[in-house]
C-alpha positions as a Markdown table, in Angstrom:
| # | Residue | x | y | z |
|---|---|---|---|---|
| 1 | Unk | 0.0 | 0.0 | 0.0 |
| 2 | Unk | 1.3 | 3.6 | -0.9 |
| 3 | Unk | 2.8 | 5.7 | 2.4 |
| 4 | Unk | -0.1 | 8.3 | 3.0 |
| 5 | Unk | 2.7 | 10.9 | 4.4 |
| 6 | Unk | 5.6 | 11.7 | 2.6 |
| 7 | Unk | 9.3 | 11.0 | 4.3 |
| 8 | Unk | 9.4 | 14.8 | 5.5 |
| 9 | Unk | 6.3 | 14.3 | 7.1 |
| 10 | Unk | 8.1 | 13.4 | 10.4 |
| 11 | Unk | 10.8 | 16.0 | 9.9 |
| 12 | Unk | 7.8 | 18.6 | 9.2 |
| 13 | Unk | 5.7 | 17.5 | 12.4 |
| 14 | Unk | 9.0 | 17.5 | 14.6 |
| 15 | Unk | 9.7 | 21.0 | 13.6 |
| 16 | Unk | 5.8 | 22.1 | 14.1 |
| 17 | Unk | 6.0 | 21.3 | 17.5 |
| 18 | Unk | 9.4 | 22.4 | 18.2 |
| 19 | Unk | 8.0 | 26.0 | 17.0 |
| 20 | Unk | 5.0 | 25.8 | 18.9 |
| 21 | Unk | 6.8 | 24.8 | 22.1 |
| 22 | Unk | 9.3 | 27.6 | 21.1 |
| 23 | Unk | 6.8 | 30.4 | 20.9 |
| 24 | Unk | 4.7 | 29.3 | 24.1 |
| 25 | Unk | 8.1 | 29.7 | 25.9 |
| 26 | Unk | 8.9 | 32.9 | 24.0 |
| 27 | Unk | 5.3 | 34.8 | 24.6 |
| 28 | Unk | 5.6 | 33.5 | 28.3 |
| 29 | Unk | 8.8 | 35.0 | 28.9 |
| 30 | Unk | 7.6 | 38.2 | 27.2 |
| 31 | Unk | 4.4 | 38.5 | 29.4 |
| 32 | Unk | 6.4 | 37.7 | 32.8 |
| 33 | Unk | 8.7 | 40.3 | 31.6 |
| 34 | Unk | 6.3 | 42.6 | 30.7 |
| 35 | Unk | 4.1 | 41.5 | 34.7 |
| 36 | Unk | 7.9 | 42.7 | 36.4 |
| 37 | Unk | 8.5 | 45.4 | 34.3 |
| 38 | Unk | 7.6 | 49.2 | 35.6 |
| 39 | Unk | 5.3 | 49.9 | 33.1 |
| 40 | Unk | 3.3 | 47.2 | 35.0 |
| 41 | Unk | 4.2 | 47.2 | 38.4 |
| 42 | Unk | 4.7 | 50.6 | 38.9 |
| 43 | Unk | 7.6 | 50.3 | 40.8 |
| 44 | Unk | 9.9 | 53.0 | 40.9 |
| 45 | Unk | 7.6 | 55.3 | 39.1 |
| 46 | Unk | 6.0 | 58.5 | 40.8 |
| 47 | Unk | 2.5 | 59.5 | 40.8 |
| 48 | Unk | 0.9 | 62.5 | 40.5 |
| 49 | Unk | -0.4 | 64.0 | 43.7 |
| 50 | Unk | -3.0 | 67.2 | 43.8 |
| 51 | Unk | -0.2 | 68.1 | 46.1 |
| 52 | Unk | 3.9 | 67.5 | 45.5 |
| 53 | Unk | 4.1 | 66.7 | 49.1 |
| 54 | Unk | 7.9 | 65.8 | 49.6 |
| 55 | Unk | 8.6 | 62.6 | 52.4 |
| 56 | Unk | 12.4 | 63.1 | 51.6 |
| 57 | Unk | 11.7 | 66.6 | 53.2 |
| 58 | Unk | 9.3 | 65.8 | 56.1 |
| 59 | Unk | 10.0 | 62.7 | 57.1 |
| 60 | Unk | 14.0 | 62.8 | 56.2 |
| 61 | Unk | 15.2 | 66.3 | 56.9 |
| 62 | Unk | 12.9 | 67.7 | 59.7 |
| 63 | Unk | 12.1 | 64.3 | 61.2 |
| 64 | Unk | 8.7 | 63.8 | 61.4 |
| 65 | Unk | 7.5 | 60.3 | 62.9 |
| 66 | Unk | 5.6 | 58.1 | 60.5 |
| 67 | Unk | 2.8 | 58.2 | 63.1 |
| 68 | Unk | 2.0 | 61.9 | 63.2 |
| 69 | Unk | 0.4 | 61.6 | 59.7 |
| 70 | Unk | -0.7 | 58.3 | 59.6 |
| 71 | Unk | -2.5 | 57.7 | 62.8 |
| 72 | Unk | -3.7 | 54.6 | 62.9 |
| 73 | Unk | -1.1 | 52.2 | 61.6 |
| 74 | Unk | -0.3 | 50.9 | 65.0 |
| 75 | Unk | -4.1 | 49.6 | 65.5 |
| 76 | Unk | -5.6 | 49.3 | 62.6 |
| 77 | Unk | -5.3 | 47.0 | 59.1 |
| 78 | Unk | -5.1 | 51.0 | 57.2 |
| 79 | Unk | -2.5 | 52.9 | 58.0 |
| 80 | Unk | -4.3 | 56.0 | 57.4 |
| 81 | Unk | -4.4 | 59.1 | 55.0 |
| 82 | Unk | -3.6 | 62.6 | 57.3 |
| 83 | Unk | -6.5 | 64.6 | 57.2 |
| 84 | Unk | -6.1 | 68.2 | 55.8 |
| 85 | Unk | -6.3 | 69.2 | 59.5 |
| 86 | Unk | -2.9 | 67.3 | 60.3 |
| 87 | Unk | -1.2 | 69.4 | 57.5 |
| 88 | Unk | -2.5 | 73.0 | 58.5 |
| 89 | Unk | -1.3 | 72.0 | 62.3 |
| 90 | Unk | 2.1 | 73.2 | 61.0 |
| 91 | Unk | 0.9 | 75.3 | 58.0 |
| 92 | Unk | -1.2 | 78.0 | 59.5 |
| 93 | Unk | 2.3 | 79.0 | 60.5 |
| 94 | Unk | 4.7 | 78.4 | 57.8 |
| 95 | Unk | 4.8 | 78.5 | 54.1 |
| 96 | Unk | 1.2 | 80.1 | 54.7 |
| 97 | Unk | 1.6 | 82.3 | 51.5 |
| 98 | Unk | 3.1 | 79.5 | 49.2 |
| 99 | Unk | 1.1 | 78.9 | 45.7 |
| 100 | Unk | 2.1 | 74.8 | 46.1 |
| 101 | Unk | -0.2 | 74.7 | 49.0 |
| 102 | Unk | -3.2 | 76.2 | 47.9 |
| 103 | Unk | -5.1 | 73.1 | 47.3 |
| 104 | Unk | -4.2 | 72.4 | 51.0 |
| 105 | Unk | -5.5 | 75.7 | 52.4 |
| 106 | Unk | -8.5 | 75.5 | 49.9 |
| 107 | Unk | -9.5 | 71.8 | 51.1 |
| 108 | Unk | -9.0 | 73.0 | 55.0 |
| 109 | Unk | -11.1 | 76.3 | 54.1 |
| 110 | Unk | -13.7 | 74.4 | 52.5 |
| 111 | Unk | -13.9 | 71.3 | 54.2 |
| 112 | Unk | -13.5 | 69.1 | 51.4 |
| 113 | Unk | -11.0 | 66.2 | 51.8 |
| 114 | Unk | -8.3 | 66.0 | 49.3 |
| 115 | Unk | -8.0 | 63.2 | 46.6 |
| 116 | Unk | -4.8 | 61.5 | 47.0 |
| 117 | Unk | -3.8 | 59.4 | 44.8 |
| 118 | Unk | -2.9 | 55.8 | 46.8 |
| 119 | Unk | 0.8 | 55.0 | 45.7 |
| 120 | Unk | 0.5 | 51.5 | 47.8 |
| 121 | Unk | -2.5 | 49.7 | 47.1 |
| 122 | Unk | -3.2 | 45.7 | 46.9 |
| 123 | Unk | -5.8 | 44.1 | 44.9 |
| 124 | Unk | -9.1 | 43.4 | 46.6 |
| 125 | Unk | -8.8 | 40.0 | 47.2 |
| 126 | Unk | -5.8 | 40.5 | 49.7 |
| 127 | Unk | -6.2 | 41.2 | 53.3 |
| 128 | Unk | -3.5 | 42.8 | 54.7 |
| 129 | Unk | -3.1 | 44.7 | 58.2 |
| 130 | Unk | -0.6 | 47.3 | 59.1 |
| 131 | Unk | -1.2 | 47.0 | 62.6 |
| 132 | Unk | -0.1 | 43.4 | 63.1 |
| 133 | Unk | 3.1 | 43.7 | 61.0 |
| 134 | Unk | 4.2 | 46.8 | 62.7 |
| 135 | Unk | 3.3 | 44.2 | 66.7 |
| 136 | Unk | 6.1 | 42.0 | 65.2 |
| 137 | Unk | 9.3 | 44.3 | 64.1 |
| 138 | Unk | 8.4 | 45.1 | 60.6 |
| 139 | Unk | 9.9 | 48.2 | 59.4 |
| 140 | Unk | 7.9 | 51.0 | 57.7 |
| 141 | Unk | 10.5 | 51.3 | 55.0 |
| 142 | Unk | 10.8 | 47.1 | 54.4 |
| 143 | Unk | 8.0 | 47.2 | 52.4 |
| 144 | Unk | 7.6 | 50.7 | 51.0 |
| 145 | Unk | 11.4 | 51.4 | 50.7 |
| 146 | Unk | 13.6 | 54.3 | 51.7 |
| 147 | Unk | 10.9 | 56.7 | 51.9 |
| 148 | Unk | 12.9 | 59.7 | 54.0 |
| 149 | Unk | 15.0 | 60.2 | 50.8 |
| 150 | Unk | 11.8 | 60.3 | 48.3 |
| 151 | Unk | 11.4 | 64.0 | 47.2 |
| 152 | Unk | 8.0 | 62.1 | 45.4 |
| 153 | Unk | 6.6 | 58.9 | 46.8 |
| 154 | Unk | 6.7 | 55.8 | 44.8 |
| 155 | Unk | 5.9 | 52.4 | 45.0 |
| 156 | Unk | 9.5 | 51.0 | 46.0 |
| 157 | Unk | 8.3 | 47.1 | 45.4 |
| 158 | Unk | 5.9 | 44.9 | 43.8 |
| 159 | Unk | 3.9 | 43.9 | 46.2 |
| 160 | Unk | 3.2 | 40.3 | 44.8 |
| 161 | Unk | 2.6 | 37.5 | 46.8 |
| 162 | Unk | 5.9 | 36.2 | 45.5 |
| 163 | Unk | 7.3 | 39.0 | 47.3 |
| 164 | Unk | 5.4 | 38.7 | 50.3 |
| 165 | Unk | 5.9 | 35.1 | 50.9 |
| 166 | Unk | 10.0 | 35.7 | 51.1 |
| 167 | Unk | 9.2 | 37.5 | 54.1 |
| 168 | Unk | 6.7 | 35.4 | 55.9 |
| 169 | Unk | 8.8 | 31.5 | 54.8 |
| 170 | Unk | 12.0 | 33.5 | 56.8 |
| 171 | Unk | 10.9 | 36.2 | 58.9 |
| 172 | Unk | 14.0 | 36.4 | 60.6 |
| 173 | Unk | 15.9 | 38.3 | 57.7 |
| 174 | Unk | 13.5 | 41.1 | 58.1 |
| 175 | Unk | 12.6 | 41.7 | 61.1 |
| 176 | Unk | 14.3 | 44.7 | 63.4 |
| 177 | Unk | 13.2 | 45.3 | 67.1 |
| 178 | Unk | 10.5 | 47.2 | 67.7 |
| 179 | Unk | 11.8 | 50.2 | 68.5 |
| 180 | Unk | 13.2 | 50.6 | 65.3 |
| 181 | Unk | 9.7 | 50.1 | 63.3 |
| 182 | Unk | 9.6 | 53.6 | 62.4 |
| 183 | Unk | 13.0 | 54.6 | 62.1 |
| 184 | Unk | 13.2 | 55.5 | 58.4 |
| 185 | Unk | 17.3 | 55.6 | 58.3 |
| 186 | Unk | 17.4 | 52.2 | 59.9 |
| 187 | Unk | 19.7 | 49.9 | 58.7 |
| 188 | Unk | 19.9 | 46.0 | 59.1 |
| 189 | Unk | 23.1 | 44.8 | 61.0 |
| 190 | Unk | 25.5 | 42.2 | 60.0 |
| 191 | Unk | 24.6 | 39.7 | 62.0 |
| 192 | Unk | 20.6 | 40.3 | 61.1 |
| 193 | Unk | 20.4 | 36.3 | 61.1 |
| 194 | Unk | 21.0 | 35.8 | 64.4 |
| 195 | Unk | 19.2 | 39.1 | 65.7 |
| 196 | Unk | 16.5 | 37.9 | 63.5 |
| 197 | Unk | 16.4 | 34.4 | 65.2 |
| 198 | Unk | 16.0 | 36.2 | 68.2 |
| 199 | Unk | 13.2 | 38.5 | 67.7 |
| 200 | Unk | 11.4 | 36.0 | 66.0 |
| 201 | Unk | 10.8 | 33.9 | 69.5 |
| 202 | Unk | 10.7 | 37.0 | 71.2 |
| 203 | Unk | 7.8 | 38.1 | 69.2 |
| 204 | Unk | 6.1 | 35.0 | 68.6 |
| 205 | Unk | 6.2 | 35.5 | 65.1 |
| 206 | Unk | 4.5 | 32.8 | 62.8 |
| 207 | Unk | 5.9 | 31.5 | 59.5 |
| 208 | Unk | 2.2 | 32.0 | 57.9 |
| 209 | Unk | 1.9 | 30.7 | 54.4 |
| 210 | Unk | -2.0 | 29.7 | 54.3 |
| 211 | Unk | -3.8 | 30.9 | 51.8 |
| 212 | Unk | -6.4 | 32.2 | 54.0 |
| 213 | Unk | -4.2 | 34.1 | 56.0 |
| 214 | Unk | -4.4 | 36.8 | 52.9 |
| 215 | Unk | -7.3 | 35.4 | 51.1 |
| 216 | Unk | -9.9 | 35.7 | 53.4 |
């Protein structure tokens, strides 16, 4: 009986799913590429703010504790947009005339919250509380980055669960006593291992990698 497939018919078949197999490993690479990248992620990029309010100033050079704007971080799962009130405390008495802060004397005249644009923000599907992370040594700037030295705020990782779980499979490589949770120049020791260790028995800190922890 005649062959229904000519002799190149193996060669041609071999090559087909060579190609295929190729290009599902090529448009993978280029969409995981393109999920990491910053046009994605927004990591590293800054966003635009009714108000250029600079962290690199307030929080860097004069000082100011974390907590003073965002109140309830130490209590409660948000840590808390300042209210317009929080802002005039200090700027009924300085830079009262400046054109940059109109929108903040305008929203404090007029009662009328601004509309800041969240830099941080996880899908809806995550839980996630500030409150509980700050009980157990986690550092403001861990997760959002050396904020005292951003003249603009930006998102400083990505925020994946990837990212997350790092933390929570070895806690002990992050965590810093508690003290030190809002120290914004803070910077890990040498022997953060073994300090790490440490804390983490000292705290009571749990190596939670449940779905439901996140996805409640």
């Amino acid at each position: 009986m005649a062959q229904i497939f000519s002799k190149t018919a193996n060669i041609l078949s071999k090559a087909s799913i060579a190609a295929a197999l190729g290009g599902a490993a090529v448009l993978g690479g280029v969409l995981y590429a393109i999920m990491m990248s910053p046009y994605y992620t927004n990591v590293n990029v800054t966003r635009e703010q009714p108000v250029p309010f600079s962290h690199k100033h307030h929080a860097g050079e004069l000082g100011i504790d974390c907590r003073y704007c965002h109140t309830s971080v130490e209590k409660s799962s948000f840590a808390g947009v300042p209210p317009t009130q929080t802002c005039m405390t200090c700027h009924s008495q300085i830079w009262t005339n400046a054109p940059m802060l109109e929108p903040v004397r305008a929203s404090y005249r007029d009662n009328e919250s601004i509309s800041w644009t969240r830099v941080n923000a996880l899908p809806q599907y995550v839980y996630f509380n500030h409150s509980i992370h700050v009980a157990k040594g986690v550092g403001c700037t861990t997760c959002h980055g050396q904020v005292a030295e951003m003249p603009l705020m930006y998102k400083a990782n990505t925020l994946y669960m990837g990212w997350c779980l790092e933390c929570h499979r070895d806690p002990a490589k992050f965590v810093r006593p508690k003290s030190e949770v809002f120290n914004a120049n803070y910077v890990p020791p040498a022997n953060q291992n073994e300090l790490g260790a440490r804390l983490v028995k000292e705290y009571k800190i749990q190596s939670l990698q449940n779905c439901s922890t996140c996805h409640r």
